[in-house]
C-alpha positions in Angstrom: -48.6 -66.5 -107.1 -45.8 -65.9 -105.1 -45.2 -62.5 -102.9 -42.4 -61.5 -105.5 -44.7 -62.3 -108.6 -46.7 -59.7 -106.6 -44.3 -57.1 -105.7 -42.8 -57.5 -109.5 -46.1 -56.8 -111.1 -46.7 -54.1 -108.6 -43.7 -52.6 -109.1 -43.5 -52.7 -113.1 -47.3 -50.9 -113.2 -46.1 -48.6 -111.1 -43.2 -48.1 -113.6 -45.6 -48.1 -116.2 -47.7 -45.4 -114.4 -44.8 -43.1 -113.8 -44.2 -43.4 -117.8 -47.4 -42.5 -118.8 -47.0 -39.4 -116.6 -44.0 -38.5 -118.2 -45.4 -38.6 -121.6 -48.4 -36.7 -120.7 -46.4 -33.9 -119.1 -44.1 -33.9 -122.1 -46.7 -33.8 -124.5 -48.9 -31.1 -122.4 -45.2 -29.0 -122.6 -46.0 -29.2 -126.4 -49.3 -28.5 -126.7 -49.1 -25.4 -124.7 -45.8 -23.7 -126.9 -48.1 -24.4 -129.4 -50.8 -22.4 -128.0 -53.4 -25.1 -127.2 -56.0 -24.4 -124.4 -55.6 -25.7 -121.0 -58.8 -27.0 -121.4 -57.9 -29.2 -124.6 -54.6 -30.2 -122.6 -56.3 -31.2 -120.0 -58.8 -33.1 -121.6 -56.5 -34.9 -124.2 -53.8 -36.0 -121.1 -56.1 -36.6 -118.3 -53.4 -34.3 -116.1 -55.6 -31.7 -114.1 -55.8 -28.1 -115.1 -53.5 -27.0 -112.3 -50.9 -29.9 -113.3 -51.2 -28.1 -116.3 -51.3 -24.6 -115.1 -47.6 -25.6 -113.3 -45.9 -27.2 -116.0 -47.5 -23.9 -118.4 -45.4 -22.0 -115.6 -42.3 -23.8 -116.4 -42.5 -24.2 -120.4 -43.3 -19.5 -120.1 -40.0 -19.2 -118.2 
């Protein structure tokens, strides 16, 4: 494998990563107008509880 077949799948899971924290943030946004429990959130994203705690910060305001 060459050193670009490398950096591309690097680069494309870290893409891939960045997604899947997008998602989770967006979905922990709806969970918590919703009234859902940080602790649910946080166990149903795998985002921490103060991730959680900032973006409930954000979705209040």
């Amino acid at each position: 494998m060459s050193i670009d077949e490398i950096r591309r799948l690097h680069y494309k899971e870290e893409g891939r990563e960045e997604g899947e924290i997008k998602k989770a943030i967006e979905i922990a946004k709806k969970l918590l107008r919703k009234g859902v429990s940080i602790d649910i959130i946080v166990e149903s994203t795998d985002l921490t509880i103060e991730e959680v705690e900032n973006i409930k910060k954000e979705v209040v305001n």
